[in-house]
N, C-alpha and C positions, 0 to 999 in steps of 0.2 A: 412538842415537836410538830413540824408542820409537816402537812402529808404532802406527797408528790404532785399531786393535782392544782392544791393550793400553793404551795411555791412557786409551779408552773404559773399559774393565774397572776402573780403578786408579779413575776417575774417580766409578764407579757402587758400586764399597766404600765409597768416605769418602761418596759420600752416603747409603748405607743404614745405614753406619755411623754421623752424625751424627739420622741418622732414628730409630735404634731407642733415640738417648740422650736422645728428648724435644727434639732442638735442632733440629727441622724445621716448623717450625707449620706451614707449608704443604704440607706432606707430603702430609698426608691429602686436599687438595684441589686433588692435580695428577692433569691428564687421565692416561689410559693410555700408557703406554712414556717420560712426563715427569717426572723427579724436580726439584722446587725448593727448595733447601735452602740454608739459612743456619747459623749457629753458630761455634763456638769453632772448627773445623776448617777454616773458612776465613778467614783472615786478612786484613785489611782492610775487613770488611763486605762481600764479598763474594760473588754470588748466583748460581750455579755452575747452568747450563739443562743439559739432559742429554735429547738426544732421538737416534731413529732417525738421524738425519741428520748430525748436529755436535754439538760442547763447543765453548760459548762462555763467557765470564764479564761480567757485568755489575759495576761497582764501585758502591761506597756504596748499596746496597740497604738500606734499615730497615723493620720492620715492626712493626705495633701490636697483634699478636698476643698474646695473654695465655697463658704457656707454663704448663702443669702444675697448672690451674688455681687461680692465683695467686687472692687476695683481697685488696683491700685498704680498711679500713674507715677513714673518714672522719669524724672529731666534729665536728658544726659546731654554732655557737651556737643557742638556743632561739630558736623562730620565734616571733614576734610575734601576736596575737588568733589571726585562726584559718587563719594560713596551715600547711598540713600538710605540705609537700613544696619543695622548692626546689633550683637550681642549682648544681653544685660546680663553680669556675672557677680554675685552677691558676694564676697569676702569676711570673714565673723573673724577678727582677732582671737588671738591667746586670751584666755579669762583670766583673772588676777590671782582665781584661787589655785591656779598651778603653783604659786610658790611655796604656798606651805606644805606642799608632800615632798619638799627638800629636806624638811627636819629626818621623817622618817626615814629617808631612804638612805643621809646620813650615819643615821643610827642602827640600819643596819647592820654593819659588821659588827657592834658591841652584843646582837644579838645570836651569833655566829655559837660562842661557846655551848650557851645552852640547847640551838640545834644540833650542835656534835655529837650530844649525847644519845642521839639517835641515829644508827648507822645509817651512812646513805645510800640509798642503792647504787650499784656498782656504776649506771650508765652519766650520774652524778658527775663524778669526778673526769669522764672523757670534754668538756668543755675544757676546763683549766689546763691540761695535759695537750692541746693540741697548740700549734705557733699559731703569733698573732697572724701571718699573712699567709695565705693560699700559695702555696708552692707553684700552682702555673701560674700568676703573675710576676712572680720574681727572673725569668727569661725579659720579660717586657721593660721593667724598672733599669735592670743590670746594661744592657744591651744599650749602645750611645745609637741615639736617631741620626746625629748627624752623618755619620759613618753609612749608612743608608739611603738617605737624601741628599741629591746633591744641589736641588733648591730647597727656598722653604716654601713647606708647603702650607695649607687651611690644616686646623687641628683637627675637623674631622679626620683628616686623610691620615691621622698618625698609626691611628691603633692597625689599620688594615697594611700602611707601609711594614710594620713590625713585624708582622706576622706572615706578607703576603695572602692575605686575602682579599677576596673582593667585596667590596664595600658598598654600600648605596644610603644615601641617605632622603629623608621627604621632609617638603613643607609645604604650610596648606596656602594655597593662590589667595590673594589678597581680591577683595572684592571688586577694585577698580579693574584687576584681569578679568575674573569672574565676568562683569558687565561687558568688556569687551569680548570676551569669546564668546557671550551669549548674540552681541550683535552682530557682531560678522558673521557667525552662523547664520542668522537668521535672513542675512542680505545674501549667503549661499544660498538658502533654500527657495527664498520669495524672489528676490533678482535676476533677469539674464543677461548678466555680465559678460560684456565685451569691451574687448581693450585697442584702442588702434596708436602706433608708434611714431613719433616724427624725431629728426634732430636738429637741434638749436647752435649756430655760430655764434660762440659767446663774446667774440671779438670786439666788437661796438661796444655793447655796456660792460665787458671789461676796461676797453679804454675811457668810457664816461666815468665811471666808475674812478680809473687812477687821476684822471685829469682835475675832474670837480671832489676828490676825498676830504681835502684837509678845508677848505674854501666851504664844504658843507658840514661840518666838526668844526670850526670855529664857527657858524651861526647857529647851528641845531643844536650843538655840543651832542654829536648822534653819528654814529659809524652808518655808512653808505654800503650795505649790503646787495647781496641778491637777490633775498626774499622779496623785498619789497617791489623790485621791479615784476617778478611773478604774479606778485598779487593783485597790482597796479593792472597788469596784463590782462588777469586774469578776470577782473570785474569790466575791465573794456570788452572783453570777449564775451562774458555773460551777459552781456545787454546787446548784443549783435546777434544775440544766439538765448533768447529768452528760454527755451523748451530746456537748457541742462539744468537750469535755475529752479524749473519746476517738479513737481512730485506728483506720485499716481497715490488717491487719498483710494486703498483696497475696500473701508467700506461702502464708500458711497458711490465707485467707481468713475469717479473724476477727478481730473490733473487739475492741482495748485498750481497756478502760476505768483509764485512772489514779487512782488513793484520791490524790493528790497534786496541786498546783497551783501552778507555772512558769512565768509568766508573762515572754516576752522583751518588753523595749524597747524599740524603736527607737532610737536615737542619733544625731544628724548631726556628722561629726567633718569637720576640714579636712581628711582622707583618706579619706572616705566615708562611709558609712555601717554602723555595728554595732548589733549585737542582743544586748544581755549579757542574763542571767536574773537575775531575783528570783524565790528560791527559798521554797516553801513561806507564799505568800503569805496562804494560809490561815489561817495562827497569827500574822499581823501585825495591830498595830495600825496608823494615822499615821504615828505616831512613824519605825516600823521602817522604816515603806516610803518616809517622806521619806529617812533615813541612809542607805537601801542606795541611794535612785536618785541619790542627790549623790555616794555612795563610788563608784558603775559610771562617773556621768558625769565625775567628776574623774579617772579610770584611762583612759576613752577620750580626754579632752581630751589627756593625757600619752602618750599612746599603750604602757598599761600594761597592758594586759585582755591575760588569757592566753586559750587554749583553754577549759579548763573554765568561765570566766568565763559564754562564749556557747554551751557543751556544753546539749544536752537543750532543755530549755522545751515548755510543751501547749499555749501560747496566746500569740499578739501583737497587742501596742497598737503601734501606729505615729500617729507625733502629726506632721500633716502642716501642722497650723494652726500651728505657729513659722515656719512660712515664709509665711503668706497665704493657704492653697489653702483655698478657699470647701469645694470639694465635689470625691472621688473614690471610685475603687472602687478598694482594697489587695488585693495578692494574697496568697494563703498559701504559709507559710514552711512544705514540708514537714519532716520528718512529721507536722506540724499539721494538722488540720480547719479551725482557723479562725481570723480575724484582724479584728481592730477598727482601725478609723480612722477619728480626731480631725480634727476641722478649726477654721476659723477662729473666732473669737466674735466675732460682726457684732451691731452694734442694728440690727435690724427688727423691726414691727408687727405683732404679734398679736393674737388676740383676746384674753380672759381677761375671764370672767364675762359675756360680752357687750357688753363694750368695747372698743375699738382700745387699745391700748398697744405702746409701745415698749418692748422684751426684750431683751437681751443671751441669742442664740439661735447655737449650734453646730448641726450637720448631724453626725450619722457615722453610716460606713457597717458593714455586718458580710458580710466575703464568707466562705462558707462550702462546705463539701464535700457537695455536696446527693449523692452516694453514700450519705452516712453520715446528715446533719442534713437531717430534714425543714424546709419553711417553716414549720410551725408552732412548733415547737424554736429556728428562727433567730429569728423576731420576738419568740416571748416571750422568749427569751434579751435582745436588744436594748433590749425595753420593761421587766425588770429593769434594765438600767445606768441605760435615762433613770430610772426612778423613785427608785433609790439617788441617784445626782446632782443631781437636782431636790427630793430632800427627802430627806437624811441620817439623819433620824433614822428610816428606812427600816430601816439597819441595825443601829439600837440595838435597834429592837422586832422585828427579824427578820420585815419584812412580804413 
């Protein structure tokens, strides 16, 4: 029989020995005069303590330690518009050997008699003895919802319609939110946003618009929107007006100016909201900028936009009037200065020439990075789009 000393000793080899071969993860982060050690040396999975005082052994110890600085690289499929980063979640199937303790459990009741013959204790027999259903669910089953409801409603809302309670339910924000409320925060906190107002007679390019429809659909095979004249508008106005186009670079404390013009879109998808870019809007005609806004919005409808789809852009239109909104102030999408929003086209009375008339009349707003863009910059910037929009041939004769 070994004495205490020398087991101690025997005890305290295999674990400096198991230590010095890398098989101790926790080596390094045991107190003074404590070795904890795992490995091939001890059999069982077993987690061998070693102090001043005693040898104990604990069984089935495992640990998540990553020995020898292991790596291991994971491919996962392409993320979607513009999510960048995402969760790897490991799934282990059923093992096969679950079916053979079918036999057993089968066989079970044949085993029944012979436990009989040992009484059971009393609290035994209250399982069998109780109904299969919980008595306060049967108010809920019994009870017609329809009789209750007199639309239909999302199944969450059932259980709390039944009962009268109040109900809440959570889910977790998808990352393409997540990104956006990190950035507009961030253009609150860094930005001094100001917004100045104008409104737009939509009269002219509604009538160009109904005049040239069908005449521009049979060449383009392409519907003759709004948008496009805004956008159209809207790169004539940034190049009259370079400083909205540009950006304040915070570290080096100097304004980009970009020779270039990017203009992001706004989109409303049944998953949110995206911003793809039409590129180089400068060198488009119509034509170009109805094909590219029908090929962006056919990609988000599909949920196809990749990353570089909504990569970069100097400027955004955000068109709030397909939903109804009379009048708002849009924030900017850094690294942007500045951002345009559309609203509804309502008939109201104006003047014109000195008489009341009734106008087909938008509101938008231009909120901008008064850091960078004086008001004088913002409004004339503004009072180019209305006067492109309110009379096209603005941009024919480059007025």
């Amino acid at each position: 029989m070994l004495s205490r000393s020398r087991f101690l000793s025997r005890a305290f080899s295999r674990s400096l020995s198991a230590f010095q071969k890398g098989n101790c993860p926790l080596g390094r982060r045991s107190l003074p005069g404590i070795s904890l050690c795992q490995g091939p040396g001890y059999p069982d999975s077993r987690k061998t303590v070693i102090n001043s005082g005693s040898v104990f052994s604990v069984r089935f110890f495992r640990t998540t330690a990553v020995c020898k600085d292991d790596v291991i690289t994971v491919n996962t499929p392409a993320f979607a518009e513009s999510v960048t980063e995402g969760d790897v979640r490991w799934e282990k199937a059923v093992p096969a050997k679950a079916r053979p303790a079918e036999a057993p459990a089968a066989a079970a009741p044949k085993a029944e008699p012979a436990a009989s013959a040992v009484p059971p204790p009393p609290a035994a027999s209250i399982p069998t003895q109780m109904p299969p259903v919980p008595s306060p669910s049967q108010p809920l089953t019994s009870k017609p919802v329809s009789a209750v409801k007199p639309t239909a409603a999302p199944p969450v809302a059932e259980p709390g319609a039944g009962t009268g309670l109040r109900s809440e339910h959570r889910e977790k924000m998808n990352r393409m939110r997540q990104r956006i409320a990190q950035r507009l925060k961030e253009a609150q906190n860094t930005c001094a946003m100001l917004t100045t107002f104008n409104e737009i007679d939509m009269s002219n390019i509604q009538e160009m618009r109904s005049r040239h429809r069908d005449a521009f659909l049979k060449k383009h095979n392409l519907k003759l929107g709004f948008m496009s004249a805004f956008v159209k508008a809207s790169a004539f106005a940034l190049q009259e007006q370079p400083v909205v186009n540009a950006v304040i670079d915070d570290t080096t404390k100097e304004v980009v100016y970009r020779d270039y013009i990017d203009i992001s879109v706004a989109v409303a998808t049944p998953r949110g909201l995206v911003v793809p870019v039409i590129r180089n809007v400068e060198t488009m005609n119509y034509a170009d900028i109805e094909r590219t806004i029908s090929e962006l919005g056919e990609k988000a409808r599909k949920n196809e936009l990749a990353i570089e789809d909504m990569d970069g852009g100097t400027f955004t239109i955000s068109n709030g009037g397909v939903f109804g909104s009379l009048f708002g102030t849009p924030i900017i999408n850094p690294p942007q200065s500045a951002i345009l929003g559309m609203h509804a086209i309502v008939d109201r009375p104006v003047v014109v020439g000195g008489k009341v008339e009734v106008r087909p009349m938008m509101y938008v707003a231009l909120t901008y990075d008064h850091r960078l863009i004086d008001g004088r910059e913002a409004v004339t910037f503004l009072r180019k789009i209305k006067a492109a929009v309110e009379d096209p041939r603005v941009l024919l004769l480059d007025l």
